[in-house]
MIVOFI-407443 format. One line per 3 residues: number of its first residue (from 1); for each residue x, y, z of C-alpha. Coordinates in Angstrom, 3 decimals. Example, Ala and Ser with C-alpha at 12.3 -4.5 7.8 and 13.67 -1.06 7.14 Angstrom:
MIVOFI-407443
1> 12.300 -4.500 7.800  13.670 -1.060 7.140
//
This chain:
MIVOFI-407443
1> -26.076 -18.621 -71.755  -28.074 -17.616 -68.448  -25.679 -20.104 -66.774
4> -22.062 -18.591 -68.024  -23.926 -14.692 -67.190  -24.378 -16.183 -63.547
7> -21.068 -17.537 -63.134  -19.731 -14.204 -64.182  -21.841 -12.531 -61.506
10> -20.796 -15.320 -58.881  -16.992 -14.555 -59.722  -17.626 -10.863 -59.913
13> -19.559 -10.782 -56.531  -16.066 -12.822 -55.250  -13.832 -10.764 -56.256
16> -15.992 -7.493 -54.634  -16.244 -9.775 -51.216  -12.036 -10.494 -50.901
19> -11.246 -6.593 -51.998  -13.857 -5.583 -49.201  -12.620 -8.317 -46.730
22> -9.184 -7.169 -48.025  -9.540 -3.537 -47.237  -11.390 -4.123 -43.869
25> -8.453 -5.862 -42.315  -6.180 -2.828 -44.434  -8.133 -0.385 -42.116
28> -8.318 -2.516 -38.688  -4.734 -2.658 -38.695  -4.415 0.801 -38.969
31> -5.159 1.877 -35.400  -2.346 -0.773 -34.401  0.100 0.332 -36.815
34> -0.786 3.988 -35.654  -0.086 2.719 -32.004  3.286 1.156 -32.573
37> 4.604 3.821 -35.040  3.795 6.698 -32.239  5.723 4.458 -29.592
40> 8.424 3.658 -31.530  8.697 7.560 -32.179  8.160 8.153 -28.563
43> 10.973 5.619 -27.269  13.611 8.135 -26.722  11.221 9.946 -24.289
46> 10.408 7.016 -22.358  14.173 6.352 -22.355  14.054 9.210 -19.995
49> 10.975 9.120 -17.675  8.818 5.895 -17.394  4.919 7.127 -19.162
52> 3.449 6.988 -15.542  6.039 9.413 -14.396  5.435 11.519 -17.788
55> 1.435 11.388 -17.246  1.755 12.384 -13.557  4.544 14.968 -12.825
58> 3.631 18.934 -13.066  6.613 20.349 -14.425  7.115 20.801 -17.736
61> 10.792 21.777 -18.217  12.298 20.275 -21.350  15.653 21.659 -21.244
64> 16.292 20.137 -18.054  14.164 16.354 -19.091  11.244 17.341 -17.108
67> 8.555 16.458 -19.160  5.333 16.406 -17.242  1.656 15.975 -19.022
70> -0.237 16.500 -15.946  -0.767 20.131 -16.000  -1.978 19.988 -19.899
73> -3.734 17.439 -19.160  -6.070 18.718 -15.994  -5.948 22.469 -18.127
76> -7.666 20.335 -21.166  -10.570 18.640 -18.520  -11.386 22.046 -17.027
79> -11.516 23.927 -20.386  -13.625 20.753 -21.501  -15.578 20.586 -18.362
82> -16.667 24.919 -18.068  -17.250 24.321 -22.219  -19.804 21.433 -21.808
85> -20.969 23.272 -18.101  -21.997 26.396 -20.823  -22.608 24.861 -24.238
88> -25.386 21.483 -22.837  -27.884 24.179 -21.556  -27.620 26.539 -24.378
91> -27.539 23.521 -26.751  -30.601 22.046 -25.447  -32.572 25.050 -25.289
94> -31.744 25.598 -28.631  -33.047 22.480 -29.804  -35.895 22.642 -28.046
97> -37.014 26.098 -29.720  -35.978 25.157 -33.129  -38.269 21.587 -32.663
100> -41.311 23.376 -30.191  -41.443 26.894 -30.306  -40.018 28.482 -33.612
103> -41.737 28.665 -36.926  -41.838 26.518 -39.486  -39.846 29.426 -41.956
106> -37.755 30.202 -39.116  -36.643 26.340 -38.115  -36.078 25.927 -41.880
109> -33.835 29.465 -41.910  -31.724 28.691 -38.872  -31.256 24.623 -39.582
112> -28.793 25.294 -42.490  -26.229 27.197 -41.008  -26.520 25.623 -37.358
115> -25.883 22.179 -39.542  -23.065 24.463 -41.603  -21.496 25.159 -37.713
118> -21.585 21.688 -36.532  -19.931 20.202 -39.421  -16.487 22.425 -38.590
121> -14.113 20.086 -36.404  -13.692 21.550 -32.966  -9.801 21.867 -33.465
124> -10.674 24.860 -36.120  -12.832 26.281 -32.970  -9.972 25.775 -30.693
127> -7.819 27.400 -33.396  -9.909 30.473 -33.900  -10.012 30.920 -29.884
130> -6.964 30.628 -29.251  -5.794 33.074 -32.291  -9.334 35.950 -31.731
133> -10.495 35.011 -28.717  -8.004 34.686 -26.038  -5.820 37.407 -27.153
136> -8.311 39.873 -27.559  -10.547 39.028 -23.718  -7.929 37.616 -22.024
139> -7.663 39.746 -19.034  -11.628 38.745 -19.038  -12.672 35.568 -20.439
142> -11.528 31.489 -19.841  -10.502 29.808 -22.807  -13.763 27.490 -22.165
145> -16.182 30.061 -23.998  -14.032 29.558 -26.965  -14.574 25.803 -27.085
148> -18.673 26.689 -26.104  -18.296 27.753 -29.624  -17.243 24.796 -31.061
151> -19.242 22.421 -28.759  -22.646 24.333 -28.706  -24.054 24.493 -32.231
154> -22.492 20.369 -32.635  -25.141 19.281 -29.339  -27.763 21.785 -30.511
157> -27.727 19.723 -34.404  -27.408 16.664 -32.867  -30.152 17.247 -30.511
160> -33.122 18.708 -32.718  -34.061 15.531 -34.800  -33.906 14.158 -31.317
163> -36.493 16.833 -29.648  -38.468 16.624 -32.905  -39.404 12.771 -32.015
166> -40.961 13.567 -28.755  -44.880 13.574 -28.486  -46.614 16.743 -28.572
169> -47.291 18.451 -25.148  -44.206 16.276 -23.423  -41.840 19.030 -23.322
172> -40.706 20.035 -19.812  -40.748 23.499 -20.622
//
């Protein structure tokens, strides 16, 4: 009886290991399939300009086939780049109160929502800054501030558990 019970458990255990091995390859070949179904969508556009030629050119006038990436592309690495310039030293500091300095009720009242913040994806960020934000301070403000939104309380979560493993009496501050 113990034997047939083990048997069952050996066939059961099987079946579990192909479905897992199964669904493993299932989602490795997604990020290929993902690849060839965006170039095969993107063939009539490199029909017209080679990708180096798309990546590299600055004008972007699609009526006339000009289709160049390069100013969206060097806008999106100095909106990055002013973001993470603002949000890593206000994200640090941050962590380094809430793990040093605050107190024990107020780490334990600010943790949820900071944790609540860095959960929302940065696109919804981007979103909201581009919708509030820019339209509202845009004679003033960069778009990066808007994304020092989205980056800052993500670093500041991330770092805490971090600052809370350090000995006590190594902080730099």
């Amino acid at each position: 009886m113990k034997a047939a019970r083990l048997t069952l458990r050996q066939l059961k255990d099987r079946a579990a290991s192909r479905l897992m091995g199964g669904l493993t390859i299932l989602v490795a070949l997604l990020v290929p399939i993902m690849v060839l179904a965006l170039l095969a969508r993107a063939r009539p556009l490199f029909d017209i300009a080679p990708p180096g030629r798309l990546l590299l050119a600055s004008e972007w006038r699609p009526l006339k086939q000009m289709f160049g990436f390069l100013p969206f592309i060097a806008g999106t690495l100095w909106v990055t780049l002013i973001a993470m310039l603002l949000a890593t030293p206000l994200s640090l500091l941050c962590a380094i109160y809430l793990a040093e300095y605050a107190p024990g009720r107020l780490r334990e009242l600010i943790r949820p929502p900071l944790d609540l913040l860095a959960g929302i994806p940065s696109v919804v960020y981007g979103l909201w800054g581009v919708l509030t934000v820019v339209p509202s301070f845009e004679k003033w403000l960069h778009p990066g501030p808007a994304k020092l939104s989205g980056v800052s309380p993500s670093c500041a979560a991330i770092t805490r558990p971090a600052t809370r493993c350090w000995p006590v009496g190594s902080c730099l501050v």
